[in-house]
N, C-alpha and C positions, 0 to 999 in steps of 0.2 A: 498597690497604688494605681491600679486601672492602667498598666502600663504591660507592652508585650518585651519590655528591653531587660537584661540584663543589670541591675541594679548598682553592680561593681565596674561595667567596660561598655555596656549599652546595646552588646550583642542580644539581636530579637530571639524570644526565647519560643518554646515548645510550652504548649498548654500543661503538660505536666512536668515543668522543668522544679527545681528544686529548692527548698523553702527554707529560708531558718527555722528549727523545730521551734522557736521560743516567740517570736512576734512574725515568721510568715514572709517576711523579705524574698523575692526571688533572686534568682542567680541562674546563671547557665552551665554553670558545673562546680566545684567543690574548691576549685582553687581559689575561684574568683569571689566563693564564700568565705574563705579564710583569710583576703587578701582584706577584705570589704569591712570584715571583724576587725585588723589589727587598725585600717585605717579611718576608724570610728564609730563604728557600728556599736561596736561593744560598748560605749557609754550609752548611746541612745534606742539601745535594743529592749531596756526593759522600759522604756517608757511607750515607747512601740508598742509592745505586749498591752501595758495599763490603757493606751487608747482605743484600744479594740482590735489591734492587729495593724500590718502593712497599710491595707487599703482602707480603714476607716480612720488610723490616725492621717493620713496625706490627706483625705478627704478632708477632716472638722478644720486642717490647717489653711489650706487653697481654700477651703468657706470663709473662714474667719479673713484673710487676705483681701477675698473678693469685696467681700461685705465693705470691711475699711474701704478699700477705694470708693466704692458706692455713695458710702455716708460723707464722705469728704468731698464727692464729685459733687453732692446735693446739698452742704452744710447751709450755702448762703441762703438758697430759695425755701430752705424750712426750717429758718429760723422762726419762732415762736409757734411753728405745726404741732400738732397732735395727730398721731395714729388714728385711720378712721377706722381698726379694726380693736385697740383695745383702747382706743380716748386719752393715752397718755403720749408726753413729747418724749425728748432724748433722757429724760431723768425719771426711771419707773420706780416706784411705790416697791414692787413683790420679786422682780426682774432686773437684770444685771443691766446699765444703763446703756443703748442703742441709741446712735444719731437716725433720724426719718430719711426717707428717699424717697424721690418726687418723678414724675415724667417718664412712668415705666410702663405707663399705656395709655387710655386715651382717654382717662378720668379728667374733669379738672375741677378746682374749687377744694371744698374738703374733703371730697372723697380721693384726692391725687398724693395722699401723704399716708407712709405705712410706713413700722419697722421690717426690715426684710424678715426678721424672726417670727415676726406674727405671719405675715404670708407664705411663709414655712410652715407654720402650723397650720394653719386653714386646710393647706393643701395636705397634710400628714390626715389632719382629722376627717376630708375626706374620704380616702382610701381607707381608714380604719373604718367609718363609719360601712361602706361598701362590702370589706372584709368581711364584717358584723352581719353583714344580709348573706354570707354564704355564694357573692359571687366569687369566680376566678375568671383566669385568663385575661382575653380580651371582654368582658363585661365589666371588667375596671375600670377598662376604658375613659367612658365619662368624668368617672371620677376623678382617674389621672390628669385628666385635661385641666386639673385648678392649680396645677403644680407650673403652667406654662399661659395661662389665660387666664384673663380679667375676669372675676365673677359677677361687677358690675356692669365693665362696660362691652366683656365678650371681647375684646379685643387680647393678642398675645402680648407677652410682655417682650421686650428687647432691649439692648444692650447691657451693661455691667449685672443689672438686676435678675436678668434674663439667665445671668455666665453664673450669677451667685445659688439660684434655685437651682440648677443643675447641679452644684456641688450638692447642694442640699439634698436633691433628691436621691441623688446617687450615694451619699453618707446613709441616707434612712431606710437603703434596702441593700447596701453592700454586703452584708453578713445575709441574706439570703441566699438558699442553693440557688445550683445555677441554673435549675428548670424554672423558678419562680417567676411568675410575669412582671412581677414589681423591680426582679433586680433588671430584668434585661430593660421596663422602661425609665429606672432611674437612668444606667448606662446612658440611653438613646437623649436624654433630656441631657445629660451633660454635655452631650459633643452638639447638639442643636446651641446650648447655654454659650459655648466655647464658638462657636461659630457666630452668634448675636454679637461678641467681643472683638469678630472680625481673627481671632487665632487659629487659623484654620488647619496650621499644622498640628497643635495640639490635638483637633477636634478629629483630623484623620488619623491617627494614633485609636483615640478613642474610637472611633468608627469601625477600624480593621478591628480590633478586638471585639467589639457589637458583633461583626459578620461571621467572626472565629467561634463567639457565645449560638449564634443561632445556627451558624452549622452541624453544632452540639449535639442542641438541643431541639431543633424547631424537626417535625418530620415531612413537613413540606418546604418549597423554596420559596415561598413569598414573605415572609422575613427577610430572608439572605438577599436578596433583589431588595427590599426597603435598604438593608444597610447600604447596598452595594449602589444606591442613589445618594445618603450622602456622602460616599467617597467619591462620587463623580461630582458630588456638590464641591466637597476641598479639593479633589483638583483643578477644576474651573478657573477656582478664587486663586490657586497657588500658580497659574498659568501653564500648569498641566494638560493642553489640551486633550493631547492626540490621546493620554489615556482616558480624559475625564469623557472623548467621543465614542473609545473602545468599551466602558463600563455603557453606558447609555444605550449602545444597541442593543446590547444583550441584555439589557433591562427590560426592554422595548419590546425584544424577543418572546423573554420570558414573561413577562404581565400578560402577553397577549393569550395565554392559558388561562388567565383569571377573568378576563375582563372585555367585554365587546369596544369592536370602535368608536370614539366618540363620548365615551362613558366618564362624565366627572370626575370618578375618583383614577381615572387612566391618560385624563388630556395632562396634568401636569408632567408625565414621562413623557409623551409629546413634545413638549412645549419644550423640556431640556434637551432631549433631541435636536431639535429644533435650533436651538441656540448653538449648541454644538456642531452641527454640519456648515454654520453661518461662520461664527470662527475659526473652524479649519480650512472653510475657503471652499469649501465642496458646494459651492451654489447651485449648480446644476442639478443635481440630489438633491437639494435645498427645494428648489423651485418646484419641482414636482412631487416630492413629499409634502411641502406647507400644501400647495396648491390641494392635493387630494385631502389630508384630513381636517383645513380650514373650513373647506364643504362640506364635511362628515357632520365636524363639531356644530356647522350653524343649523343644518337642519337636524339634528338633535337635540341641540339647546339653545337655538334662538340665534339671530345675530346680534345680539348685545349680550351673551354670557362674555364674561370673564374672560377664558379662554378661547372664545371662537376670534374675539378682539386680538387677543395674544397672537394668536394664529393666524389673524390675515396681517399683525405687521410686522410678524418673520417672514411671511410671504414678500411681502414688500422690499423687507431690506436684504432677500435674497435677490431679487432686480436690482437694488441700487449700491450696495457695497460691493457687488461683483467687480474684481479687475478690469474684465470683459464686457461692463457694462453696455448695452446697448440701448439707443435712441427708443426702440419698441417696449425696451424693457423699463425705461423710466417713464416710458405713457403709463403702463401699467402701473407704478407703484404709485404715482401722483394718486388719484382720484382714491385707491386704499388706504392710505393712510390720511387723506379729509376726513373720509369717510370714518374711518374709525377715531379720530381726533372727536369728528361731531358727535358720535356715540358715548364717547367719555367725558364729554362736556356734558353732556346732558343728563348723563347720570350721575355724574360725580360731584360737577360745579368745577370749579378754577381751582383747584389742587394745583400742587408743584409740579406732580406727577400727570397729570394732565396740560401743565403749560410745557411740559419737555417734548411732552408727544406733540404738539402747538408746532412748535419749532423744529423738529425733525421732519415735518410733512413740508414747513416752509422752505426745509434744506434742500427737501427733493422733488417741488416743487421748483424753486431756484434752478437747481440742476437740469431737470428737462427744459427750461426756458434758456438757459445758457448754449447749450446741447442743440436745441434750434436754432439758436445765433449765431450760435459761431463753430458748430459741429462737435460732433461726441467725443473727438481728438483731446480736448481741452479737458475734459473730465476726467478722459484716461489715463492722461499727462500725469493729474495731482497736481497741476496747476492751478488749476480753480478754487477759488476762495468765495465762501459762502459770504463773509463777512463784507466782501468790494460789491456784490452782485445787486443790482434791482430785485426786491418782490414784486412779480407782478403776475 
């Protein structure tokens, strides 16, 4: 059941700890097997067995769970919908009847209505389809990517529908060894799924086990450094800092083996980085780390990438969330965070996400004109209220 605990007492177990011979249950030793037997197992062991074992019967169950809540979250808005993948609504012709789900990426009209079943299979048939050409490993890749993104709109899926494909994907390669590229990325697609639902403890569970899975099997470390990103991802969210900053350096550490500075698929360890020394309060680190690889990033990729944006307004709000702030240092964040405000204006339009950044320049904006007023004492204080203050 995708689980490192102990089945009977929840003690974490040992990769080769010990199975029921009959449907595969773990256990952390033999008492806890017989204890587990008398107090119910034994009814529900050969049904176990008939679902394909431990981890494929817990699987099809949290699927079908998932799902319901999904259909039920979407009942009202698709009403009268049909699937734009096989044309029928919640009452099929050949197929066990499914309610539709709506708003799981950035379709809209009729192409924003599917049963989660059909978009199960879409993503099953392309991997098979892949299979079929005689790729492995990572040349799956692509293909895997339909099990978590829109084929239409290229956009990821998130939330509920997001948590449902992850059981899904992880059901349709659990019974693979454990070298197989397909079980480790069903694994990884669940605790991402689980993590769109916001259960971030569940998804660290699943995680640790992903980095147990590649330490296995993987003969390099750059797997083990991906998992070991999203365990700094669930601790973040669990308010784990100080481990989720201790996972991130040595993340940081290690990518910098694979990867030159500044390099797209490396600024996103960056940027967590980043986030992380701002949280723990370490601004000073903060300030001279953003400062040097915000530079790196724009003259490698422009000062409107993605990330170089990202990166000049952790720079920014390592000046302005400091305790210690100073007068010098909210001159600086001022005119960064316009600045980047009008670069995502103009690229994006008026997003939400873009009116937040709006307002957080005007905060610290407010702040240095406060700061001039009436002295930097007042901001230090916690005194200061954005909401009393003039823009100007």
């Amino acid at each position: 059941m995708i689980t490192n605990k102990c089945a009977a007492c929840a003690k974490p177990l040992e990769h080769k700890a010990p199975r029921c011979g009959n449907c595969k249950t773990r256990y952390c030793g033999r008492e806890c097997q017989k204890q587990h037997w008398k107090g119910g197992h034994k009814q529900m062991c050969g049904r176990i067995k008939r679902g394909g074992g431990a981890e494929q019967y817990h699987a099809d169950k949290k699927y079908k769970e998932v799902v319901a809540v999904a259909v039920e979250k979407c009942a009202e808005e698709t009403k009268g919908q049909t699937c734009f993948i096989c044309t029928e609504g919640a009452e099929r012709r050949h197929t066990t009847n499914e309610g539709l789900v709506s708003a799981y990426c950035a379709c809209r009209g009729t192409s924003g209505y599917a049963h989660v079943s059909c978009l199960v299979r879409q993503a099953q048939v392309a991997v098979e389809e892949a299979e079929y050409k005689n790729l492995k490993g990572e040349e799956l890749e692509p293909a895997f990517e339909v099990w978590y993104r829109c084929r239409l709109c290229r956009q990821q899926f998130h939330g509920v529908v997001r948590e449902a494909l992850g059981w899904a994907a992880w059901r349709t390669y659990a019974d693979r060894p454990e070298e197989d590229w397909c079980r480790d990325g069903g694994m990884l697609q669940l605790g991402n799924g689980l993590c769109a639902s916001l259960k971030y403890e569940e998804a660290l569970e699943v995680n640790k086990v992903l980095m147990a899975l590649r330490q296995r099997t993987v003969s390099n470390d750059s797997g083990v450094l991906g998992a070991l990103t999203n365990i700094a991802f669930c601790y973040s969210h669990l308010d784990r800092h100080e481990e989720a900053l201790a996972i991130r350096r040595q993340v940081y550490v290690g990518k910098l083996r694979y990867y030159r500075p500044a390099d797209p698929m490396f600024l996103p360890d960056v940027v967590n980085l980043g986030n992380s020394l701002i949280v723990n309060k370490c601004f000073s680190e903060a300030r001279e780390f953003m400062a040097a690889q915000s530079s790196l990033a724009e003259q490698k990729n422009g000062a409107d990438h993605e990330y170089t944006l990202r990166l000049r307004m952790q720079l920014a709000r390592a000046h302005y969330r400091d305790d210690k702030v100073t007068l010098d240092g909210l001159r600086v964040a001022v005119p960064i965070m316009e600045d980047v405000h009008r670069r995502y204006l103009r690229i994006y339009g008026d997003k939400p996400f873009v009116k937040a950044i709006e307002e957080e320049a005007m905060l610290v904006r407010c702040m240095r004109n406060v700061a001039e007023k009436h002295g930097i004492e007042l901001i230090r204080s916690g005194k200061y209220h954005y909401e009393m203050t003039t823009m100007t």
